[in-house]
C-alpha positions in Angstrom: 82.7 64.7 107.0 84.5 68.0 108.1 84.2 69.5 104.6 81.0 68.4 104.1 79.8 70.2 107.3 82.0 73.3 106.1 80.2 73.3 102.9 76.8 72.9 104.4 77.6 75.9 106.4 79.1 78.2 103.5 75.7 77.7 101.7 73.5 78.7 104.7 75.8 81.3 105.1 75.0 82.6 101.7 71.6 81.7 101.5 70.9 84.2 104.4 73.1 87.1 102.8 71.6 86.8 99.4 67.9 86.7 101.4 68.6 90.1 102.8 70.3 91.9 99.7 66.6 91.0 97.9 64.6 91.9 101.0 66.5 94.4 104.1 64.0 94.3 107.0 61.7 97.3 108.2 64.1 97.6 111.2 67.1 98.3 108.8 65.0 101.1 107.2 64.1 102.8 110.2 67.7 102.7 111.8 67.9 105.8 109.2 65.3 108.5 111.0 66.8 111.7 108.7 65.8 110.6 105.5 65.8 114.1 103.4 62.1 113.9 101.5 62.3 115.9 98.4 60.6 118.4 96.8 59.0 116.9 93.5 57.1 113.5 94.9 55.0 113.7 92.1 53.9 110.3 90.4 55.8 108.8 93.2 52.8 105.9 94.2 51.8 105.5 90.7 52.2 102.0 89.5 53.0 101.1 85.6 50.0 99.7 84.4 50.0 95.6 84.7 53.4 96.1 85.7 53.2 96.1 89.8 56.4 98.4 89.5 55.9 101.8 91.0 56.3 105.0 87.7 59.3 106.0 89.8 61.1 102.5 90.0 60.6 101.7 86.4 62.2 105.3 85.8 65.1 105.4 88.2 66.1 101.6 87.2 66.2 102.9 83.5 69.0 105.2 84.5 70.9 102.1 85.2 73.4 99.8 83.0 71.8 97.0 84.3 67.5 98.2 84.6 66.5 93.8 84.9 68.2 93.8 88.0 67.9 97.1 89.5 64.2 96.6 88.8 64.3 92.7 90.6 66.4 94.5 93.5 63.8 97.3 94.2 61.0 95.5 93.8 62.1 93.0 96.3 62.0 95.3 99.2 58.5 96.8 100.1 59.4 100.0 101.0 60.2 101.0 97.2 56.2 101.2 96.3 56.0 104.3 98.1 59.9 105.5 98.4 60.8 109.1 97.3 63.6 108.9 94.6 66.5 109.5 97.7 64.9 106.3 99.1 65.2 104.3 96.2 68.8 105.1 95.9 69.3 104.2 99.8 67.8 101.1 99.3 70.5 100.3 96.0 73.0 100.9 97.6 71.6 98.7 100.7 71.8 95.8 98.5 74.9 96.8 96.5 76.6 96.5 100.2 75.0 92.9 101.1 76.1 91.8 97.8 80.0 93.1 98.6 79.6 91.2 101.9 79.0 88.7 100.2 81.8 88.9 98.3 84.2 89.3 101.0 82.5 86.3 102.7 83.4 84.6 98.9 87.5 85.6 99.2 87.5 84.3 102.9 86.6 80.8 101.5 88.8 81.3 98.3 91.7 82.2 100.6 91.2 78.8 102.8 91.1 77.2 99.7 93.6 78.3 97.2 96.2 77.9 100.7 96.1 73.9 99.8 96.0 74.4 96.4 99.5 74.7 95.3 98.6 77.3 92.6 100.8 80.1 93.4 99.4 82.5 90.8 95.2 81.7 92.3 97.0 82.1 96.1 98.0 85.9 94.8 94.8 86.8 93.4 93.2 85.3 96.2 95.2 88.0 98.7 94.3 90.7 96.2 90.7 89.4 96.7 90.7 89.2 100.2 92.1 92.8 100.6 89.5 94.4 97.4 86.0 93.0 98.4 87.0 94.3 102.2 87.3 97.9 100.8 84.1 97.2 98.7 82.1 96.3 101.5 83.9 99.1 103.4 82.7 101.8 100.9 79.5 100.4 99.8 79.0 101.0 104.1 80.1 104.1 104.0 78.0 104.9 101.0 74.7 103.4 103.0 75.5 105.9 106.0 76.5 108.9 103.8 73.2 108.5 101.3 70.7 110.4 103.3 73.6 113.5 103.7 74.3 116.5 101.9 77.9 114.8 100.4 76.7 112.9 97.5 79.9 113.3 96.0 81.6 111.3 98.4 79.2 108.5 97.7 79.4 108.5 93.9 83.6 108.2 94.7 83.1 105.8 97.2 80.6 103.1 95.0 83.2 103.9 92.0 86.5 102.8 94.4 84.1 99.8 95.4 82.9 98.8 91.8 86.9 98.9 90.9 88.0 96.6 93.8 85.2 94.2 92.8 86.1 94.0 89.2 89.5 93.6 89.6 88.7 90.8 91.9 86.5 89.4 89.0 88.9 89.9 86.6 91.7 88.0 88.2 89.5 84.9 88.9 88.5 85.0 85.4 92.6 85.2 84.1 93.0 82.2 86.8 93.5 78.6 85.8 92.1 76.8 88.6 90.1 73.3 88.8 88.5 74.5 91.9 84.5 74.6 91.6 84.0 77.8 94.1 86.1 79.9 91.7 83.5 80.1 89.1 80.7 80.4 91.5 82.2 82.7 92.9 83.0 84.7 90.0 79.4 84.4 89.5 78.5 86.0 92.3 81.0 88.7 91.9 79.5 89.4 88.7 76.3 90.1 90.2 77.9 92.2 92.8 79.1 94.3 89.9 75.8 94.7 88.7 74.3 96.1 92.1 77.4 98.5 92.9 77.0 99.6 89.4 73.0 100.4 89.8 73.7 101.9 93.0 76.1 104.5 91.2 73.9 105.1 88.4 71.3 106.0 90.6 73.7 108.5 92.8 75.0 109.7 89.7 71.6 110.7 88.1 70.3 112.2 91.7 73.4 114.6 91.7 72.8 115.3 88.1 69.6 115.7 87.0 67.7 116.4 90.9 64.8 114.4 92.7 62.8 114.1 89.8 63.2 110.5 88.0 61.1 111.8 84.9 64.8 113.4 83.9 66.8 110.8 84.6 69.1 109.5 82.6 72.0 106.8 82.6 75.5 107.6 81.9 76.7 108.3 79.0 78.7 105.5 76.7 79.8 107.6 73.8 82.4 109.8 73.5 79.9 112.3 71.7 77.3 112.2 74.1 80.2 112.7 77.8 81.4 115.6 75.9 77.7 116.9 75.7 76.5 115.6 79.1 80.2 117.6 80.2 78.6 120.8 79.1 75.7 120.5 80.5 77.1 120.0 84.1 78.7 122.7 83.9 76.2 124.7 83.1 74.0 123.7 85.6 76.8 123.6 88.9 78.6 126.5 90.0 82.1 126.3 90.2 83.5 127.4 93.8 86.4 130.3 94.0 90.0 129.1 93.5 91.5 128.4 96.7 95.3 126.6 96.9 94.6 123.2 97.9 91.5 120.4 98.4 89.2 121.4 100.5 89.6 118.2 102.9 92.5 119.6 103.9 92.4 121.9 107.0 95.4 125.1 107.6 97.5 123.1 109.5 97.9 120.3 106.7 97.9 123.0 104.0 101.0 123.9 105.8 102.3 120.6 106.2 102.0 119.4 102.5 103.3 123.1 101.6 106.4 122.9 104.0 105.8 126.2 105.3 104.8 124.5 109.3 107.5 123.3 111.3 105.6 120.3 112.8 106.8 118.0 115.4 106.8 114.1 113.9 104.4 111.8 115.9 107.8 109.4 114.8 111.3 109.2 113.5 112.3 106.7 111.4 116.3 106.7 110.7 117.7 104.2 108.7 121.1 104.4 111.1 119.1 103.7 114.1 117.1 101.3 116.3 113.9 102.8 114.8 114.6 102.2 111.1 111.4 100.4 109.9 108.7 102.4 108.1 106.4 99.6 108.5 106.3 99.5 111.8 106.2 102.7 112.1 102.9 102.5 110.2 102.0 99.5 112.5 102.2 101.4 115.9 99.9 104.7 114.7 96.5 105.0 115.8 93.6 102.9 114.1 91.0 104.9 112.7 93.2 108.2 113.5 91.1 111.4 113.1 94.0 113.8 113.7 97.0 114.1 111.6 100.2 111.5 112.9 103.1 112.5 110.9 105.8 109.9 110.2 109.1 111.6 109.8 111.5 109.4 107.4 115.0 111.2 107.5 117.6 111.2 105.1 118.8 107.4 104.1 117.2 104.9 101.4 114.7 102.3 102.9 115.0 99.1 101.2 111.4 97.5 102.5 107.6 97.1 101.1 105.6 99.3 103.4 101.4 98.8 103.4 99.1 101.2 105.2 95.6 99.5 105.9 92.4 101.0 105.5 92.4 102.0 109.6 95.8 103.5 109.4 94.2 106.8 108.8 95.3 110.5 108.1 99.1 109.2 108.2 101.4 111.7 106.9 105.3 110.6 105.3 107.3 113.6 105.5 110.7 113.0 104.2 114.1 114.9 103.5 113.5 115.9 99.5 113.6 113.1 97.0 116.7 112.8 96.2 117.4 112.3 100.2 114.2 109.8 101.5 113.8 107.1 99.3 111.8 104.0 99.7 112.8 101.0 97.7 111.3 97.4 96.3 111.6 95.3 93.8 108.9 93.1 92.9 107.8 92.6 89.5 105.1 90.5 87.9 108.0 88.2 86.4 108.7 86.7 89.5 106.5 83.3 90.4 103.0 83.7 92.1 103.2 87.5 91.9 100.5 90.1 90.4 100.6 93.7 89.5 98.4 94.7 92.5 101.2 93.2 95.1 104.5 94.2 93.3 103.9 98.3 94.8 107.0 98.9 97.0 104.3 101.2 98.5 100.6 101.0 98.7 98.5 102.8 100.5 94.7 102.4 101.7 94.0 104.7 104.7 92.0 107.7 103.9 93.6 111.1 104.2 96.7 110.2 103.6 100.0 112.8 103.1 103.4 112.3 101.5 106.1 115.3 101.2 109.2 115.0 100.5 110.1 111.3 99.2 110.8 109.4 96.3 108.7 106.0 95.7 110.8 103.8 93.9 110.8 100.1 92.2 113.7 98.8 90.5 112.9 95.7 89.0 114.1 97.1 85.3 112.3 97.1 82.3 112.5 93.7 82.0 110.5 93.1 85.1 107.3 94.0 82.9 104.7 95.6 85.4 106.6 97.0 88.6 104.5 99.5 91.0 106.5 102.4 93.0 103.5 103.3 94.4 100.3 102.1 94.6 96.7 104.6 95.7 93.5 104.0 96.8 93.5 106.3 99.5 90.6 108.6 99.1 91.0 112.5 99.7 94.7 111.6 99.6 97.6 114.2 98.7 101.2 114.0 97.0 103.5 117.3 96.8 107.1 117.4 96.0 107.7 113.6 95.6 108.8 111.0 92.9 107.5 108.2 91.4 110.3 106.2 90.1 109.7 102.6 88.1 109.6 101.5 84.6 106.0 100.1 83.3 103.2 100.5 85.8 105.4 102.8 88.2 102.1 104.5 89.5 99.0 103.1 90.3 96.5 105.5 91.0 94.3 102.6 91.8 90.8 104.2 93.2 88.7 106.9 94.7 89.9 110.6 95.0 94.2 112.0 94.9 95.6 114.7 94.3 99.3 115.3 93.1 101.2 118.3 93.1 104.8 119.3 91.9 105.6 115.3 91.7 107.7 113.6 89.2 106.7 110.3 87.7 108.8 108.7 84.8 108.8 105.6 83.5 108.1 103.4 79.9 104.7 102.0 79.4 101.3 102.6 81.0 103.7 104.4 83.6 100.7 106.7 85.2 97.8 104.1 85.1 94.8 103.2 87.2 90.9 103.8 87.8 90.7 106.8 90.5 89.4 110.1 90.4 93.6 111.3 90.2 93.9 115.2 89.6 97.7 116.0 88.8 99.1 119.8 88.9 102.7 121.3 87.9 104.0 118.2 87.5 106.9 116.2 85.2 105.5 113.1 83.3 109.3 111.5 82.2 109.7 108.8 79.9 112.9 107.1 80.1 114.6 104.6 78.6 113.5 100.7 78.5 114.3 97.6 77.3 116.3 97.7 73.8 113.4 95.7 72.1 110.8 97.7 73.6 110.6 101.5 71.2 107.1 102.6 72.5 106.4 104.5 75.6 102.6 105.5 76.7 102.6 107.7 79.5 99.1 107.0 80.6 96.5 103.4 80.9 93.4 104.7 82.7 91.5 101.6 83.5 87.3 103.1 83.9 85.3 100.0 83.3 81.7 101.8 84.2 80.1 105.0 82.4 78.7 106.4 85.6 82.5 106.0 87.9 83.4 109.5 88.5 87.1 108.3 87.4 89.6 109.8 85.4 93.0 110.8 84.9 93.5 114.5 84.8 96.7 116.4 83.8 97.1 120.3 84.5 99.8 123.0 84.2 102.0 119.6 83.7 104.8 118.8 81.9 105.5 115.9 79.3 109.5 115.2 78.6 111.9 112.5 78.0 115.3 112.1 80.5 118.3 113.1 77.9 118.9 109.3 77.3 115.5 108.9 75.7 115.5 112.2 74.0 119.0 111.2 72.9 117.7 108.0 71.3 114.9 110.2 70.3 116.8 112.4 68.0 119.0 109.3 66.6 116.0 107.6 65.5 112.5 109.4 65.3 110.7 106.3 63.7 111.9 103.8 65.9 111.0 105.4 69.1 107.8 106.5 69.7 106.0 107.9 72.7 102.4 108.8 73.3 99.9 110.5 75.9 98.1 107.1 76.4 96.1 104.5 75.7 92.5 103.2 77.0 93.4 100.1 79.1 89.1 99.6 79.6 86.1 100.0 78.1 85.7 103.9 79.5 88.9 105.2 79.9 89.0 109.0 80.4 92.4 110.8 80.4 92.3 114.9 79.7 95.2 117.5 79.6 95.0 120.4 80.7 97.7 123.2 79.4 100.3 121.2 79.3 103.4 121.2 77.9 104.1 118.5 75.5 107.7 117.8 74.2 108.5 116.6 70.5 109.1 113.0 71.8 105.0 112.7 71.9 103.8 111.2 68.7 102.0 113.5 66.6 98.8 111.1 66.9 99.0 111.8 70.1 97.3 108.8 71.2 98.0 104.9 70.8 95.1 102.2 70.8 94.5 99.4 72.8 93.8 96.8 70.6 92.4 97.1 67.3 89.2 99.6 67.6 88.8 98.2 71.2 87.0 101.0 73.3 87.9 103.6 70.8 83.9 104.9 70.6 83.4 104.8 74.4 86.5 106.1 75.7 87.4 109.8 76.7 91.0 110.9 75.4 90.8 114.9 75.7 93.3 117.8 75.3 92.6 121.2 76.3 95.3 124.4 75.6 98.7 121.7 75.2 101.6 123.3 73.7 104.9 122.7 72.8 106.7 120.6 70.1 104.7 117.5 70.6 101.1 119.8 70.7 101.9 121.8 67.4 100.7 119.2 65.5 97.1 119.0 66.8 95.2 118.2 63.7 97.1 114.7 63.0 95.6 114.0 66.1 94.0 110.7 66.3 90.7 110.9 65.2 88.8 109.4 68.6 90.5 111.9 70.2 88.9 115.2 71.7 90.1 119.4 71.5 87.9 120.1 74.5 86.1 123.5 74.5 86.3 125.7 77.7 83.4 124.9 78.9 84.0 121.5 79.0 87.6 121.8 80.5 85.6 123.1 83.5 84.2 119.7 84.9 88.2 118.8 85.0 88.7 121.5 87.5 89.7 120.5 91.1 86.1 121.7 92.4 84.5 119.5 90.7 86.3 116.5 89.6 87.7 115.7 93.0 85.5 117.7 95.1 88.5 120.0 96.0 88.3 123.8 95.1 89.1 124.6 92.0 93.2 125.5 91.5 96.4 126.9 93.7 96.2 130.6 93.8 99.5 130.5 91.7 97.8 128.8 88.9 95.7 130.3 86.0 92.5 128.2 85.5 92.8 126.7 82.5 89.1 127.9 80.8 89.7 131.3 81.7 89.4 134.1 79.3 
C-alpha cells in the first residue's frame, strides 16, 4: 500500500509539471515587466493560413532541430499568438526549464530506487543523474531570468551546459541494464527534455545571429561545409572587441590573482602537516553563493583526497605553491566496480567563477585503469593558469559551459583533453606519455558536442603538442607502431580547432583519427589554422574531413567571441592578423 500511494503521488506530481511546461500561467508571464520589444514586429499577428500558428511561430520553430515540438510547445501557451520574437524565445526556454524540473524530480525517484536495487553500476549513474539534471534545471533558470537582458551569450552557454548534463544523464540510463520500469520512462522523458533545451538554444542562437526578424532565421548548421560558411559570416557581421590580457569576467584584483603579481591574504590555509589539512572542508566551510573572491591557500605537501565544489561554492579560488609543490591526488578509475567516468575526477568542480594557480591535478590509476579524470569542469567563466593536469586516458574533462586555460600542462594517452564546454586553451603543453604496452595510439583530444546550435568547442592557441622523452623515445624506435593524433570526434558535432600551434613529429601526418568507421565524419568540426612544426609540415596528407581554416574564420575562435572573454593576452599575436 505504501508504494502504491508513493506511485500515485509521483504521477500527480508529474502530471502537474508536464501541465505547466505546455501551458505557464499569465502570472508567470508578467513576473517579467522588462521585456525588451524589438524593432521589426512586422508579420508578428499574422497566422499561417488554416494553420492557427502565428507567421512568426511557424518561422522561429523552423530554426529548431526539433520544429513538431517547438511548434506543440508554443502553441500551447496563449501568449505566443501575439509575442514578439524575444517572447517566443522566453517562453522556450520557460518550458525547456519545467521539462529539466522534471527531470531532476525523475533522478530523485531513480535515486530512491536504484538504492534497493543492488545494481551498483544504475546506483552510479543514478548519482551522476541526480547531480546533472540539478545543474540543468539550474541553468535553464538562469537562462529564463537572463532572456529578457542584454547577455544572450550567457544564455546560449548556459542552455548548452544544460543540454550536456541532460544527455549524459540519458545516455547513461540508456548504457544501464536495469529491470526497473521508471528507467525507461524516465529516459523518455529525458528525451523530451532534450528536445525543449535544444529548441530553446536554437532559438537563442538564431536571435544572437541573425536579429529580431524570424523571416532570417535559420537553424544551426549540421555540415562541416555549411559551420565553416555560417563562421564567416559571423564574423562579418560582429565586431571583435580590442585584445585585452584576460576574460572579461575577471575583475583587476583577480587578474592579479591568476597572474601572481597580488600578494593576497588566503580566506584559508590548508597544510598537509597541520590540523587544517583537508581541502574538502576547506571547500565546505566557504560562503554559499559567494559573490567576492574566497581564496583557498593549499601550501606545499601532496593531498591524497577527492575534493568536490558544488554549484553554491562560488568564486572559490585554489592558489597553491607551483605544480611540482601542491599536488592533489586520486585514484579512481572506471575499472573499479559501480564506478563511471563522471565520478572517478580526483577534482571536479561546479561553482561558477572558479580560480586555480599554482597546482597540479592528478589521477594515478595507470593506463590500465581505462578512463581516469584529474580534473573534471563545469564551472562556467572559470580560469586555470600555471597548473597541471596529470592522468592517463580522460585526464581532463572539460565537461560544460565556458573555461579558460592558460600556461597549463596536460599529458596523458587517449582522449586525454576531452569534454563538451566552450574550453579556450592559450600557451599551453598538450604531452602524450607513455601507456599501456598493448595500447600504441594516443589522441590528444575527444570533444563530445551532441547539438549543432551548443556554443561548444575545444580550442587550442599559441599551444604546444609534444611527447615526454619516453614516448618520443619509443617514437623514434618504432614510427609505425606508435601513433599519436590531434583528436577524434567522440559525438555527432564535435568541434576541435588549433590555433598556431606547434605540432611535434609524434602527430600523425593525418592528423586526425576517426571515431568509428565514417561515424560523424560529415557533421563534425576538426580545424587547423597556422600549426607548425614537424607534425604540421605535412598538411596536405591531412585527413580529408579535416579543415585549413582561413583567417576569417579563425576569428570566431578568438577569446571575444568564443568564450565571451576579450580577445588575447597583450603578449600574444592574434592569430588572423596580417
Amino acid at each position: 500500500m505504501a508504494s502504491m500511494a508513493a506511485s500515485v503521488v509521483f504521477i500527480l506530481l508529474i502530471s502537474t509539471l508536464l501541465n505547466a511546461a505546455s501551458v505557464m500561467p499569465e502570472s508567470h508571464f508578467k513576473s517579467y515587466p522588462h521585456w525588451r520589444h524589438d524593432h521589426k514586429q512586422h508579420h508578428q499577428k499574422d497566422v499561417a493560413p488554416g494553420s492557427g500558428t502565428s507567421v512568426a511561430v511557424t518561422e522561429a520553430c523552423a530554426a529548431t532541430r526539433y520544429p513538431a515540438s517547438c511548434l506543440r510547445a508554443l502553441n500551447s501557451d496563449p501568449r505566443s499568438a501575439t509575442a514578439v520574437p524575444r517572447e517566443l524565445v522566453a517562453i522556450a526556454i520557460g518550458v525547456a526549464h519545467r521539462y529539466a524540473t522534471i527531470s531532476q524530480a525523475d533522478s530523485q525517484t531513480l535515486a530512491a530506487q536504484s538504492a534497493t536495487s543492488g545494481n551498483i553500476n544504475l546506483i552510479s549513474i543514478s548519482k551522476m543523474c541526480s547531480e546533472g539534471t540539478d545543474l540543468a534545471a539550474f541553468h535553464t533558470q538562469n537562462s529564463e531570468n537572463a532572456v529578457n537582458g542584454p547577455l544572450l551569450n550567457d544564455v546560449q552557454a548556459w542552455l548548452s551546459g544544460a543540454l550536456t548534463f541532460t544527455t549524459d544523464c540519458s545516455a547513461g540510463l540508456g548504457q544501464t541494464s536495469t529491470a526497473l520500469p521508471f528507467v525507461s520512462e524516465m529516459k523518455g522523458r529525458l528525451d523530451a527534455s532534450q528536445e525543449m533545451i535544444s529548441n530553446a538554444l536554437a532559438m537563442t542562437d538564431a536571435l544572437v545571429n541573425y536579429g529580431p526578424n524570424t523571416v532570417l532565421w535559420k537553424p544551426p548548421p549540421l555540415s562541416k561545409d555549411h559551420m565553416l560558411y555560417e563562421t564567416t559570416s559571423f564574423v562579418a557581421q560582429h565586431e571583435l572587441s580590442a585584445a585585452v590580457s584576460t576574460p572579461k569576467w575577471l575583475n583587476v584584483k583577480d587578474h592579479n590573482l591568476l597572474n601572481g603579481t597580488l600578494l593576497a591574504s588566503p580566506s584559508v590555509t590548508v597544510d598537509i602537516y597541520s590540523a587544517f589539512s583537508s581541502i574538502q572542508r576547506a571547500v565546505d566551510l566557504a560562503p554559499d553563493w559567494s559573490t567576492q573572491r574566497y581564496v583557498i591557500y593549499i601550501k606545499t605537501g601532496v593531498y591524497n583526497e577527492v575534493v568536490r565544489i558544488p554549484k553554491q561554492k562560488t568564486n572559490l579560488m585554489f592558489l597553491g605553491d607551483g605544480t611540482d609543490k601542491t599536488i592533489i591526488t586520486g585514484s579512481l578509475s572506471d575499472s573499479q566496480p559501480g564506478m563511471i567516468t563522471w565520478a572517478t575526477a580526483t577534482v571536479a568542480v561546479s561553482g561558477s567563477g572558479f580560480i586555480a594557480r599554482g597546482i597540479t591535478f592528478q589521477n594515478t590509476a595507470g593506463p590500465a585503469g581505462r578512463q581516469a579524470v584529474a580534473l573534471r569542469v563545469n564551472s562556467d567563466q572559470s580560469a586555470f593558469q600555471n597548473c597541471a593536469v596529470v592522468g592517463f586516458q580522460d585526464s581532463l574533462y572539460t565537461h560544460s559551459l565556458r573555461q579558460f586555460y592558460k600556461d597549463v600542462y596536460v599529458s596523458g594517452t587517449v582522449d586525454f583533453i576531452f569534454g563538451n564546454s566552450a574550453a579556450l586553451f592559450q600557451n599551453s603543453q598538450l604531452v602524450v606519455r607513455v601507456g599501456a604496452p598493448e595500447a600504441t595510439t594516443s589522441t590528444v583530444t575527444a570533444q563530445g558536442r551532441t547539438d549543432s546550435g551548443q556554443t561548444t568547442g575545444l580550442v587550442f592557441q599559441d599551444c604546444s603538442i609534444l611527447g615526454t622523452p619516453e614516448y618520443v623515445a619509443l617514437f623514434q624506435s618504432n614510427r609505425q607502431a606508435h601513433q599519436a593524433f590531434l583528436g577524434r570526434p567522440w559525438k555527432t558535432f564535435s568541434r576541435t580547432v588549433f590555433i598556431r600551434t606547434y605540432i611535434d613529429q609524434i602527430i600523425d601526418p593525418s592528423g586526425w583519427l576517426p571515431w568509428n568507421g565514417n561515424f560523424a565524419l560529415s557533421t563534425l568540426f576538426a580545424a587547423e589554422y597556422g600549426t607548425y612544426g614537424p607534425g604540421a609540415a605535412t598538411i596536405n596528407n591531412r585527413v580529408t574531413w579535416s579543415s585549413q581554416l582561413s583567417t576569417s574564420q579563425a576569428q570566431a575562435f578568438s577569446v571575444s567571441s568564443f568564450i565571451q572573454g576579450p580577445s588575447w593576452l597583450p603578449a600574444t599575436e592574434i592569430p588572423f592578423s596580417p
